[in-house]
C-alpha positions as CSV (number, residue, x, y, z in Angstrom):
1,X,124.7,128.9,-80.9
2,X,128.3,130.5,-81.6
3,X,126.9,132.7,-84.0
4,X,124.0,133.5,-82.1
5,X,126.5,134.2,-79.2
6,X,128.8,136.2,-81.3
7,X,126.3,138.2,-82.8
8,X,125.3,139.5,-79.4
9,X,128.8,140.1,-78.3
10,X,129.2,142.4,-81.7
11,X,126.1,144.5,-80.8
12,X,127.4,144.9,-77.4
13,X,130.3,146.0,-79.2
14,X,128.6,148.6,-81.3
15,X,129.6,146.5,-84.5
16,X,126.1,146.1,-86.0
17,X,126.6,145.3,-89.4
18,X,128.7,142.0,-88.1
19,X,126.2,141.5,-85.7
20,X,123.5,141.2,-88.4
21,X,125.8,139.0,-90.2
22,X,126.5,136.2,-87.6
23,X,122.7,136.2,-86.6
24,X,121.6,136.0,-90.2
25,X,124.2,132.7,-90.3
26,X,122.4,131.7,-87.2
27,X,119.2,131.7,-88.5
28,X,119.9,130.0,-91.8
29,X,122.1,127.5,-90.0
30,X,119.9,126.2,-88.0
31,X,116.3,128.1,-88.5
32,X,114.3,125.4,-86.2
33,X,116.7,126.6,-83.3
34,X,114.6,127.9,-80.1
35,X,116.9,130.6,-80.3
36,X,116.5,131.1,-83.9
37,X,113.1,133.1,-83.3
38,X,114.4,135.7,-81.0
39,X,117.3,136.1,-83.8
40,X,114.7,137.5,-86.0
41,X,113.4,139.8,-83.7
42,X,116.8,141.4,-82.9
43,X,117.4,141.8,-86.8
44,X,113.9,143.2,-87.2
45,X,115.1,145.6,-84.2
46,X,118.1,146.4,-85.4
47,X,117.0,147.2,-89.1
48,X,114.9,149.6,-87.3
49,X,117.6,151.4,-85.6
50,X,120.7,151.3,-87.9
């Protein structure tokens, strides 16, 4: 969950392309997570944005 958790904390920082970084690491990590879902919708959002 620490990249998970830092992702967030670099798109509340307005540092996107870490952000999609950490949560990609998140994801691969540990893709079975429950968080891991949610993850991929935050990418998908913010490929749509940035």
């Amino acid at each position: 969950d620490v990249y998970y958790q830092l992702g967030i904390l670099y798109i509340s920082a307005d540092e996107i392309a870490r952000a999609k970084e950490l949560l990609e690491m998140f994801i691969s990590k540990d893709p079975d997570n429950e968080k891991a879902s949610l993850a991929r919708e935050i990418l998908k959002s913010l490929n749509r944005e940035f």
